[in-house]
N, C-alpha and C positions, 0 to 999 in steps of 0.2 A: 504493500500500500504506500505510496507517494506520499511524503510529506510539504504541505502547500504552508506558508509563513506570507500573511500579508502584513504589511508593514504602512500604518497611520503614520504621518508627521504632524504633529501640532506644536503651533504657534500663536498663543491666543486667539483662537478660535474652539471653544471648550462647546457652546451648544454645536454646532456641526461635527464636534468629533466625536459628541456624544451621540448625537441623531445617525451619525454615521456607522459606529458602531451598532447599535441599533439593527440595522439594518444589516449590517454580515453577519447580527447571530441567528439571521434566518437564513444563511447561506448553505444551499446542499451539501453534505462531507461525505456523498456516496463515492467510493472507492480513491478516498483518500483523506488523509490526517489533519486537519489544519486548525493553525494555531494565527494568535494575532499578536503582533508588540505593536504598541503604542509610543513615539518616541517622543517627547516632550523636550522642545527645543528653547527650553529657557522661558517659556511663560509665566505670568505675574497673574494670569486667570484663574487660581484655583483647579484647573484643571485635573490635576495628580489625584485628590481628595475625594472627586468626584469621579474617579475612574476605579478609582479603589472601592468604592460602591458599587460603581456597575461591574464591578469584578465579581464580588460575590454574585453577584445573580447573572455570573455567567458560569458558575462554579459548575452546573450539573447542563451545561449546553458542549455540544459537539465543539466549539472552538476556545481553546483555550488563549486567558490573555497575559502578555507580561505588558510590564512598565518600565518603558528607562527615558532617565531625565539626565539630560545635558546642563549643562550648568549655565550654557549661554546661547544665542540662535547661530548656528552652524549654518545657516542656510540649507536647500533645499537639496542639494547633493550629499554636502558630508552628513547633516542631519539623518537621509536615508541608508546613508554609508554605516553609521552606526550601527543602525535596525540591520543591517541587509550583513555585517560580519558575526555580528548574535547568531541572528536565522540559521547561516551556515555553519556557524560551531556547534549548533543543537542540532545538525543535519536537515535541515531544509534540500528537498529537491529541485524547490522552485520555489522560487520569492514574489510575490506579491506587491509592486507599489501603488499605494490607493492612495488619491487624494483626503483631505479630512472633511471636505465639502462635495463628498458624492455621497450617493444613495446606489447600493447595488438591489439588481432583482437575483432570485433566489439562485438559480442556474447558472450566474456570472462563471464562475472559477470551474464550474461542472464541464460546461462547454469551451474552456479556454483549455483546459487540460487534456480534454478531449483528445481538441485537435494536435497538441502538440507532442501528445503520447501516439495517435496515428499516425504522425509524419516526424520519425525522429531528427531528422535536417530543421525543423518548425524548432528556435531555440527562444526566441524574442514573439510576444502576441499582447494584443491589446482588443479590450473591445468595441463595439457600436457604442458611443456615447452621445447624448442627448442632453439639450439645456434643460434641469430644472425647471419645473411650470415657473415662468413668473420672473427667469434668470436672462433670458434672453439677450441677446444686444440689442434688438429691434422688438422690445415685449410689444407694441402699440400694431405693430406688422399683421400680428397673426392672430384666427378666430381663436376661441375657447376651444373648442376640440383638436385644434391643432397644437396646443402647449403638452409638452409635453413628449413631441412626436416632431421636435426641430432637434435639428441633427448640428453637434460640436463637431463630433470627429466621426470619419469615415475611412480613414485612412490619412498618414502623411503624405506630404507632397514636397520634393525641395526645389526650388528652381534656383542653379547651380549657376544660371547663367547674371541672374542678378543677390544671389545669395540670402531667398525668402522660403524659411520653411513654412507651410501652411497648411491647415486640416483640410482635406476633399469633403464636401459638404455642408461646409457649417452653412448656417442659415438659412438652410432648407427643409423642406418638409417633408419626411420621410416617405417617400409611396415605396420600397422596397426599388427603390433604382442604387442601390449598395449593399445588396444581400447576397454579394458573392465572397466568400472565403478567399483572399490571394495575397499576394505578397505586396508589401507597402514600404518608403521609401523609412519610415522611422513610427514608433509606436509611441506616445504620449505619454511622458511621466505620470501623468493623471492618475493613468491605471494601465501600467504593463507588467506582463507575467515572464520571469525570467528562468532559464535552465540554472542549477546550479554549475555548470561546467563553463557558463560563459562567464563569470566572475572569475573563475579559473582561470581561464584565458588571457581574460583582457583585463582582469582589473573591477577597478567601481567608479560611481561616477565622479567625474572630474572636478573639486573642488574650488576650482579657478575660477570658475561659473558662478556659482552659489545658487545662482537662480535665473532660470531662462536658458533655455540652450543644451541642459546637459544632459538632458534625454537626445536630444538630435546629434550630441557627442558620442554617447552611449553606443548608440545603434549604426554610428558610421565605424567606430573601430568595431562592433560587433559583425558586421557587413565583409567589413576589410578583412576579420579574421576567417570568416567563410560560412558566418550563422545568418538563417534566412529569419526575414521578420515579416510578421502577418500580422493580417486584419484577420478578427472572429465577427460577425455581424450579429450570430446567435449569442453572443456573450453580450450584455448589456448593463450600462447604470446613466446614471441623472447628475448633473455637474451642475452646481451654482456657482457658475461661472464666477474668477477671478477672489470666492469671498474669501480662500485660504492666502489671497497674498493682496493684490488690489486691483482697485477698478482698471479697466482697461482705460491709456491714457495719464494713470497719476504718477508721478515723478518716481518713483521706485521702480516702475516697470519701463519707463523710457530710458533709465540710466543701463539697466541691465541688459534689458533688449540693443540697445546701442551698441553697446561696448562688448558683448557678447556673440553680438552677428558678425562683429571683426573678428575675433577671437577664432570661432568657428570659420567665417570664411577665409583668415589666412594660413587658419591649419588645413584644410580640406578644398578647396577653390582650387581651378584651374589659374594660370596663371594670369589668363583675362581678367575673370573675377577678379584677382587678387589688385590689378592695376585700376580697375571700375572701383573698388572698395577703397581703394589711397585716394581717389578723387576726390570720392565721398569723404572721405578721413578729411582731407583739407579743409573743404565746405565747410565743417562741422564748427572746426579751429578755428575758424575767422566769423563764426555766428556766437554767440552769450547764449545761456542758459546750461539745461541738465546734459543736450546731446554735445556738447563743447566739452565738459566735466567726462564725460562718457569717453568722450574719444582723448581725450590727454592721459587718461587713467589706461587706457587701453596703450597708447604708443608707447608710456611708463611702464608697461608692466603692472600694473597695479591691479591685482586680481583677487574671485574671494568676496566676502561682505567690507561696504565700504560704510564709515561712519555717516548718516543721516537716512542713509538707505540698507539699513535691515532692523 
């Protein structure tokens, strides 16, 4: 029997970590073992107190929970890094990274493991994910029955030629035009299911990041090492968008998205890209604000959580 280790990060975010949990202990454990850490990444929310309650009344459910608390916010890679070399000293076979602002349905991890037990080359897999009712980018867009049934992710996409990774689908409405199982350019930190042998490999995720990018890090040295990575459609959960870090657009995520699409595109870009990106790098330097900050930190070296932005 497989051992499945999904792995929460929180960060003052305590009701969604707890709604979230919630929600995986109705998660199927048919023909495999799974356990959950909760990694507490230096929050000031009580969070710890109130998980050690919901501990007990997980006491006699099929998923067991640990707790480990960091003493400071590691960000979003080392933070996982933590949970993800636990997992594997307790023999995890497969790691689990779940947002703390999703909701899974019950067959998530049943149909993830599925497929990547049927195709042992399948090492990287993510599922169908959907905005939360009400999470949307464009909530005002769409009817009532259509919440719900708008689509985040459908699969990666990276266009190498201007260095944008992007979800295939978002902001659409599901009519099953993404219901095929296939192989995808990278899988979403959100919620991707990992082999223990690819850790093995290659490593964990990149700490240089901290946040943004280091799942598209992930799965390009996983690619380069010769692990295929898929989409599950049948695996599904609900993302309230951005509420585990921030809105789309507020200055923590323009500083990291910034200075982190460099990062990534001058580690892995063609050498086009790489000379399109020093343009861009310029522009940036002779404009004020957070994407000027972004990119001098970036030429600097300067990688990791920066003061005012973690």
């Amino acid at each position: 029997m497989k051992k499945v280790t999904i792995i929460i990060l929180n960060w003052n975010g305590k009701e969604d970590t707890l709604e979230c949990l919630k929600s995986v202990r109705q998660l199927s454990a048919i023909n495999c073992q799974l356990s959950t850490i909760v990694v507490d990444n230096g929050s000031t929310d009580g969070l710890v107190n109130e998980i050690k309650n919901e501990k007990l009344k997980m006491k006699n459910d099929n998923v067991k929970l640990k707790i480990i608390e960091n003493k400071k916010n590691l960000g979003f890679a080392e933070g996982n890094n933590v949970g993800i070399r636990y997992a594997l000293k307790e023999g995890a076979d497969y790691v689990m990274l779940l947002n703390n602002d999703t909701l899974v349905e019950k067959n998530m991890v049943k149909e993830l493991l599925w497929v990547m037990e049927k195709d042992k080359t399948i090492a990287i897999a993510g599922p169908k994910i959907y905005f939360a009712p009400g999470f949307e980018y464009h909530a005002n867009r769409y009817k009532e029955e259509e919440r719900g049934k708008v689509i985040w992710y459908a699969g990666g996409i990276i266009d190498w030629q201007n260095v944008y990774a992007s979800h295939r689908g978002v902001d659409e409405v599901d009519h099953g035009q993404y219901n095929k199982e296939e192989e995808t350019d990278f899988v979403t930190g959100c919620a991707m299911m990992v082999k223990r042998e690819v850790f093995e490999k290659i490593g964990f995720l990149d700490p240089k990041y901290f946040l943004y990018f280091e799942d598209n890090d992930f799965c390009q040295r996983a690619k380069r090492a010769g692990f295929k990575i898929f989409y599950v459609p049948k695996a599904i959960i609900y993302h309230k968008n951005a509420a585990s870090s921030e809105k789309p657009g507020s200055a923590i995520q323009q500083y990291y998205q910034t200075r982190n699409r460099f990062l990534f595109g001058f580690k892995y870009a063609s050498l086009r890209a790489k000379l399109a990106l020093l343009r861009e790098n310029l522009k940036f330097l002779l404009k004020d604000g957070i994407r000027r900050k972004a990119t001098i930190d970036f030429c600097l070296g300067r990688f990791g959580g920066k003061v005012g932005y973690s």
